[in-house]
C-alpha positions as CSV (number, residue, x, y, z in Angstrom):
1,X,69.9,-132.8,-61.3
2,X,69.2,-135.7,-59.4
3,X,66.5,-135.7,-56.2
4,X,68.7,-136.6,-53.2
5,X,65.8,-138.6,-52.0
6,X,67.1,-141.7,-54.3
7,X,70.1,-141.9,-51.9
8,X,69.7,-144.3,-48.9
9,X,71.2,-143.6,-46.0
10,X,74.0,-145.8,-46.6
11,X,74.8,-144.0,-49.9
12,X,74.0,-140.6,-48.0
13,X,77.3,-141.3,-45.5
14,X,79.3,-142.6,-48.7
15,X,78.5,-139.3,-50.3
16,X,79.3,-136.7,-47.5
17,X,82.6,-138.9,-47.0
18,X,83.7,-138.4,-50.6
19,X,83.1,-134.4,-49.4
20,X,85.4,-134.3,-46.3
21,X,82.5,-134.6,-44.2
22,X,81.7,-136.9,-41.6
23,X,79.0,-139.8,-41.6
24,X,76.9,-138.5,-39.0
25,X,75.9,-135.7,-41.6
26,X,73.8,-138.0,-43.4
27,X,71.7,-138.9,-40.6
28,X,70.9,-135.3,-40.2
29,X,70.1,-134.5,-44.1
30,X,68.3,-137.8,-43.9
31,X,66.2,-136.4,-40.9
32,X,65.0,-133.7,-42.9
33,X,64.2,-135.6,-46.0
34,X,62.1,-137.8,-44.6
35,X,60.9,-137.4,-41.5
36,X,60.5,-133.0,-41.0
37,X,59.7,-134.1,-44.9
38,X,61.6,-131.0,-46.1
39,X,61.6,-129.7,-49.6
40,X,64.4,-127.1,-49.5
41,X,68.8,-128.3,-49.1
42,X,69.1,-124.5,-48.5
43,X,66.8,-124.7,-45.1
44,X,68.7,-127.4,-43.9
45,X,70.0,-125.2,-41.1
46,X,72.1,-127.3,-39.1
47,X,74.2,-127.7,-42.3
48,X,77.1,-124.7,-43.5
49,X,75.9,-122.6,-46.0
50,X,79.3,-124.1,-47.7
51,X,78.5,-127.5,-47.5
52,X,74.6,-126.6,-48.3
53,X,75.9,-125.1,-51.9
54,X,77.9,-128.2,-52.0
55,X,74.9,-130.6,-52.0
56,X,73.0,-128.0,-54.1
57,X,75.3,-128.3,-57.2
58,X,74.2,-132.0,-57.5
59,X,71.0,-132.6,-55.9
60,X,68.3,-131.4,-55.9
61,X,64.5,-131.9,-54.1
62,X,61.4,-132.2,-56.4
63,X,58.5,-131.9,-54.5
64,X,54.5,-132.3,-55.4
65,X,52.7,-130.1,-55.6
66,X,49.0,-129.5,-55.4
67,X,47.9,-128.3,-58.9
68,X,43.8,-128.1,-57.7
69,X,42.5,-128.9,-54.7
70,X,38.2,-129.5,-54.4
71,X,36.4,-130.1,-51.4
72,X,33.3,-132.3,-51.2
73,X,30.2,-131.1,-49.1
74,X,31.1,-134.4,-46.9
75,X,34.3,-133.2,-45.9
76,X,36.7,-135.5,-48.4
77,X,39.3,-133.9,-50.2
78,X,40.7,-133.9,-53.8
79,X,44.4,-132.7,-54.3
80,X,45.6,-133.0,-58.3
81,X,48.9,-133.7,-57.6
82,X,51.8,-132.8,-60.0
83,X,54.6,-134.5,-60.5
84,X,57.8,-132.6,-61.1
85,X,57.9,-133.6,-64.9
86,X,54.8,-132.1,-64.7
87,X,52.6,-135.1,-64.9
88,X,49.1,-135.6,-62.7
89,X,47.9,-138.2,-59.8
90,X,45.3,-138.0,-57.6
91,X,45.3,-138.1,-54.1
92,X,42.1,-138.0,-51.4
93,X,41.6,-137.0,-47.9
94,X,38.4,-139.1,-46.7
95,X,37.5,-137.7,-43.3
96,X,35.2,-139.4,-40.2
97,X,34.7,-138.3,-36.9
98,X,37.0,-140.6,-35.6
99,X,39.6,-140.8,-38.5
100,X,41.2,-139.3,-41.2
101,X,42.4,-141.8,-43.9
102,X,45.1,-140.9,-47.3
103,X,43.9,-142.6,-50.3
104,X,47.2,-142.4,-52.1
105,X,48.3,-143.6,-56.1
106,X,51.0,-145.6,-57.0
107,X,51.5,-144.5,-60.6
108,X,50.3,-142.1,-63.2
109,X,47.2,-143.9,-64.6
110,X,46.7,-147.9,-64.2
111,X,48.6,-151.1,-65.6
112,X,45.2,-153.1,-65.6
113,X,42.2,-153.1,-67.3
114,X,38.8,-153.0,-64.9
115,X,35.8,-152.2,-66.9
116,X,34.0,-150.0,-63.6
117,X,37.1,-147.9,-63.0
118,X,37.8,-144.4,-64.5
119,X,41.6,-144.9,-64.0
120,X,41.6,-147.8,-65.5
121,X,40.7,-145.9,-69.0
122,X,43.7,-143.9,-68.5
123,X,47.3,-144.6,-70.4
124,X,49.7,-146.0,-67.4
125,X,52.4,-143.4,-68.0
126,X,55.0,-144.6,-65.5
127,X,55.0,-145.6,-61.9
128,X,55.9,-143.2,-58.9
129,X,59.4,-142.6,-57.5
130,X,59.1,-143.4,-53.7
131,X,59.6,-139.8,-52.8
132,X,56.3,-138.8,-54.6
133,X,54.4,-141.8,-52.6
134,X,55.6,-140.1,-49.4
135,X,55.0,-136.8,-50.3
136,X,51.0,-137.9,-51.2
137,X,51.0,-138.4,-47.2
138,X,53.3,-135.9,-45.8
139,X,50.8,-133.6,-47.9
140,X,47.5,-135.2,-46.6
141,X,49.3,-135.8,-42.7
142,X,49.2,-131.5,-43.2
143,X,46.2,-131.1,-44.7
144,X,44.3,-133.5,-41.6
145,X,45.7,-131.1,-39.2
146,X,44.9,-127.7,-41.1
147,X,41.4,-129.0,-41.3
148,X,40.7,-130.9,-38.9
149,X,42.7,-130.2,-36.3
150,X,44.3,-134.1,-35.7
151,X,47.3,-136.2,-37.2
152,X,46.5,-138.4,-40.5
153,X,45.5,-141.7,-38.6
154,X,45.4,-144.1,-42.0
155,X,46.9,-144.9,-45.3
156,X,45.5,-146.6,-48.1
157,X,46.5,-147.8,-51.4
158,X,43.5,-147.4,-53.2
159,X,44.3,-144.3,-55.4
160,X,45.1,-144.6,-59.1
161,X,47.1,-147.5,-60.2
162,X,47.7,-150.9,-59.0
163,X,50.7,-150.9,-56.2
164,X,51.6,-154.3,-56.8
165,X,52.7,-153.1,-60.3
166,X,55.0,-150.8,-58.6
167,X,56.1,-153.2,-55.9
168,X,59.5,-152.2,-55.3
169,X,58.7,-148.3,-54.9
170,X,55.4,-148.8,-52.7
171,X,57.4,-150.6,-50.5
172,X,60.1,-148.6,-49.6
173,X,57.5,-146.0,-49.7
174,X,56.1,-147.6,-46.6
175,X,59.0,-148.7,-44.7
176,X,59.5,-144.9,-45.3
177,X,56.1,-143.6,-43.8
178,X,56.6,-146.4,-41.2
179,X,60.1,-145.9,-40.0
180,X,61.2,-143.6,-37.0
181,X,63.4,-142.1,-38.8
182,X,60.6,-141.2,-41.2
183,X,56.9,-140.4,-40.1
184,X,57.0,-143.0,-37.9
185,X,53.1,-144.0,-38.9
186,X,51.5,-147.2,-37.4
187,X,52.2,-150.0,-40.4
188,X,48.7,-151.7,-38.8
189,X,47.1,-148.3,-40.2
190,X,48.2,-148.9,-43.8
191,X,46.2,-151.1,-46.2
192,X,47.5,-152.1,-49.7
193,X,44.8,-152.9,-52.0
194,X,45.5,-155.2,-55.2
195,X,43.6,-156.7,-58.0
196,X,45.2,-159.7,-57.3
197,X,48.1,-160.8,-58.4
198,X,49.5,-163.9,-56.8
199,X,53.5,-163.7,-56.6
200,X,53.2,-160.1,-55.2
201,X,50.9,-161.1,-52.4
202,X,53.3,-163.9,-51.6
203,X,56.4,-161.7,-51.9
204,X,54.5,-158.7,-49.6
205,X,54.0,-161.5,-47.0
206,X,57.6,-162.3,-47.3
207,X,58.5,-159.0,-46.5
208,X,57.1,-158.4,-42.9
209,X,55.6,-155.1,-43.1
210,X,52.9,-155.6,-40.9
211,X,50.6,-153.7,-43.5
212,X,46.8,-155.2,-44.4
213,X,45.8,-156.4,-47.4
214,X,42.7,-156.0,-49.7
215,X,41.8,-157.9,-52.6
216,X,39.4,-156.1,-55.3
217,X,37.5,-159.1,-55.8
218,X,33.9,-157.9,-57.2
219,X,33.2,-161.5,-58.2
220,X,33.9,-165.0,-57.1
221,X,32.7,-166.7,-60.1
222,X,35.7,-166.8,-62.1
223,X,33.9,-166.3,-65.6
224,X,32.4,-163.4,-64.5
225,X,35.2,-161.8,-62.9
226,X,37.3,-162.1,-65.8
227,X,34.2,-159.7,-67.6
228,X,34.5,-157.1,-64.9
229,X,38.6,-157.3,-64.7
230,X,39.8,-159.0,-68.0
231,X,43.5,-158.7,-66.7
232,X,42.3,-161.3,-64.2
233,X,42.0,-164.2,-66.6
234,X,45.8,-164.7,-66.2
235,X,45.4,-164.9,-62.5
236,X,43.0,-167.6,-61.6
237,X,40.9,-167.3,-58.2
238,X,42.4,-170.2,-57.4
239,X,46.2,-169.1,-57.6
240,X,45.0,-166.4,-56.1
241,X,43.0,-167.9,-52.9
242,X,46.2,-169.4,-52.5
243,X,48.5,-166.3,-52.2
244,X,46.0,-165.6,-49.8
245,X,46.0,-168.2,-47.6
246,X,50.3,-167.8,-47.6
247,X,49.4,-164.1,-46.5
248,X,47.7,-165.3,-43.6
249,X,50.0,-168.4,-42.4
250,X,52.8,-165.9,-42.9
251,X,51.3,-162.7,-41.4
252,X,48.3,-163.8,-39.2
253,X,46.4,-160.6,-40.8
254,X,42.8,-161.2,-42.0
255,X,42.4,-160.3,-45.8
256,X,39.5,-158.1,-46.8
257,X,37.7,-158.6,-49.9
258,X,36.2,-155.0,-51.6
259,X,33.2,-156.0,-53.6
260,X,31.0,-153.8,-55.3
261,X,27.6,-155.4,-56.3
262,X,26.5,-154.3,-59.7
263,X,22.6,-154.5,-61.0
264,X,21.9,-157.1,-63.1
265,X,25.8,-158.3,-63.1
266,X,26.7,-159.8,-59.9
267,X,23.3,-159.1,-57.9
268,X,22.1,-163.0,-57.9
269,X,22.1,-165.7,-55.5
270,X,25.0,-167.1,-56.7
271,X,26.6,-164.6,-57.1
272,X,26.6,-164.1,-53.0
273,X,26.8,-168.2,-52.8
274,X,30.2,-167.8,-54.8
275,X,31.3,-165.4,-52.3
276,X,30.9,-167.1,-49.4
277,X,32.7,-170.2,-50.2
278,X,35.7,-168.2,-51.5
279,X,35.4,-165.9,-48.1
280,X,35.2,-169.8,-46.2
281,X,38.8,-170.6,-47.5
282,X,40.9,-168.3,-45.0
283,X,40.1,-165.7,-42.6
284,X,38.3,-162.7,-44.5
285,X,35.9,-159.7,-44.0
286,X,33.7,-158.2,-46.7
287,X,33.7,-154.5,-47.1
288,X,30.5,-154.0,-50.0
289,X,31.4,-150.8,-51.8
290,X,29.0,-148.7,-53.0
291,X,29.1,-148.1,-57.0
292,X,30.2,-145.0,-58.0
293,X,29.8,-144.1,-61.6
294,X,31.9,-143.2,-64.5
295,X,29.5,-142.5,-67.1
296,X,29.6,-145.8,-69.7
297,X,26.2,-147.0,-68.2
298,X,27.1,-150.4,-68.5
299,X,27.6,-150.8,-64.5
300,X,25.0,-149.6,-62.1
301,X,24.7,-149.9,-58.4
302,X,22.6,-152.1,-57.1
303,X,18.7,-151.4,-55.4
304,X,18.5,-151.6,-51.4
305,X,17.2,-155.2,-51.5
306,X,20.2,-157.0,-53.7
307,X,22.5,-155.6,-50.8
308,X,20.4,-156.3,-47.7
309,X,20.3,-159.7,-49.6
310,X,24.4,-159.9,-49.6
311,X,24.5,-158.9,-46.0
312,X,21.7,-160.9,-44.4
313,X,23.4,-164.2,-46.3
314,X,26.9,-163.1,-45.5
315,X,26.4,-162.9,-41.6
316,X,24.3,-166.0,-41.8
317,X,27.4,-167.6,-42.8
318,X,29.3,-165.9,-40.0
319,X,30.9,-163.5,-42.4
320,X,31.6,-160.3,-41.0
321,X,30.2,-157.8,-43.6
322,X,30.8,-154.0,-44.1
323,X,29.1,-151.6,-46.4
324,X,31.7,-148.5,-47.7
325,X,29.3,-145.8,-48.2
326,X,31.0,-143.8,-51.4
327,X,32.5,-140.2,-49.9
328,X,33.5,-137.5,-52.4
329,X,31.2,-138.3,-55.4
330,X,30.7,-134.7,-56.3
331,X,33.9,-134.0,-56.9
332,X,34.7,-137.0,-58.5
333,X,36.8,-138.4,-55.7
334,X,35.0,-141.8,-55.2
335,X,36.3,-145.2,-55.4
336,X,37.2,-146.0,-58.8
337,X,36.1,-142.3,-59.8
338,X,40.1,-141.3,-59.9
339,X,41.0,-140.3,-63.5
340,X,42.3,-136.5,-63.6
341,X,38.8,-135.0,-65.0
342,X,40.4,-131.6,-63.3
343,X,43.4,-131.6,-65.9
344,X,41.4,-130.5,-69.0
């Protein structure tokens, strides 16, 4: 049977008229879909137990579930999520003192090709349904409050696969998360992080969500860039930069560049030179991620001094600059560490 989650509202009050019932049902089935996030048509109580086992003999709700769960000594946490055709994501709680963020996944493995990321090495399966987007949060939004006592206060895209690839299904995802109706989260607390691909950034901008952007950028040098992330040679820093700059004439939002400095690779002064003229080109920040590795060997983080170097020339230029200190590395939950190791 089908999830009733595919069903907008809309197609909700069409169905419930083609049962006898009124519109206004659907507004209270949507209710507990998407914002009590409900898993069960039977628990639907304000529903009759007729019209319940109506619904039931077509729809039906397939939740995630978590399939292993590992805590870090930090705090962060690792659910395995499984799908309900029994397929795996992963999903992280990253917890601060003042904040606990969702690092959620898009689909089941990655579209694109990035030499420093584990998920990259994994097949792209398929991409996720929106349900299975929201359920990532609704699932983190409970785990926030069971362990640390407070709401989930942000989202971000930045799990296994690359959201833009799933456009459709991450947005509606979000006007999901963000809607009253729904969990009726702050848009300005949601991030969507791409590798960059040009139309989509246009086409999010187009859509109002309110949402910030990231760009994994790692290199400004376009040569070098297309080494770390050989997808990338079909979408030029140019064509890029000016997605970008539409982003921020349409949405006024400052872009954030995620760069991780690798020894040896993109540790040099020009490296950083190269940065700071892209960053120059429309209103940006820096976040500097630290490494985290996957085992090849090939990509290592960089010593103290190459990123002291980054920052001291970076706010020089009047770049603000963060450094992303890696959370979760020993359970494998670190950026660009995602790639189901638990499964085996």
């Amino acid at each position: 049977m089908k999830d009733i989650r595919i069903l907008s509202l809309d197609q909700l009050k069409e169905y419930f008229v083609t049962l006898g019932e009124k519109p206004f049902r659907a507004k209270q089935v949507y209710d507990w879909l998407w914002s009590k996030n409900l898993h069960s048509i039977d628990e639907m109580t304000n529903l009759s137990k007729s019209l319940r086992e109506k619904i039931s003999e077509e729809y039906t709700i397939n939740p995630v579930s978590v399939d292993l769960l590992q805590k870090s000594t930090d705090g962060t946490i690792k659910n395995g999520v499984k799908l309900h055709d029994g397929l795996l994501v992963e999903s992280v709680l990253i917890p601060t003192e003042t904040r606990t963020t969702a690092c959620v996944s898009s689909q089941v493995g990655c579209s694109l090709n990035c030499e420093f990321c584990a998920t990259a090495k994994l097949k792209r399966m398929r991409n996720l349904e929106v349900a299975e987007i929201v359920d990532q949060v609704a699932l983190i939004d409970s785990q926030s409050r069971m362990y640390f006592d407070r709401p989930l206060s942000n989202i971000v895209f930045m799990g296994m696969g690359e959201p833009m690839m799933n456009y459709k299904n991450v947005v509606e995802a979000i006007r999901k998360i963000t809607q009253p109706e729904g969990l009726g989260m702050s848009p300005r607390r949601i991030t969507v992080s791409t590798s960059g691909i040009p139309k989509m950034i246009k086409m999010l901008a187009d859509d109002e969500l309110r949402v910030k952007l990231a760009l994994s950028l790692h290199s400004a040098i376009e040569v070098k860039r297309n080494e770390i992330m050989p997808f990338s040679d079909k979408f030029p820093l140019t064509d890029i930069m000016e997605a970008l700059q539409y982003w921020y004439q349409k949405t006024g939002s400052v872009i954030t560049f995620e760069y991780c400095v690798w020894k040896g690779i993109n540790d040099g002064d020009e490296d950083i030179k190269a940065l700071i003229r892209y960053c120059k080109q429309v209103p940006s920040k820096v976040n500097l991620i630290q490494y985290n590795p996957i085992g090849d060997g090939k990509y290592d983080q960089c010593n103290k001094q190459a990123e002291e170097n980054y920052i001291r020339q970076l706010e020089n230029a009047g770049i603000t600059v963060m450094v992303r200190r890696s959370r979760g590395g020993d359970i494998d939950a670190a950026c660009g560490q995602l790639a189901n190791k638990n499964a085996d």
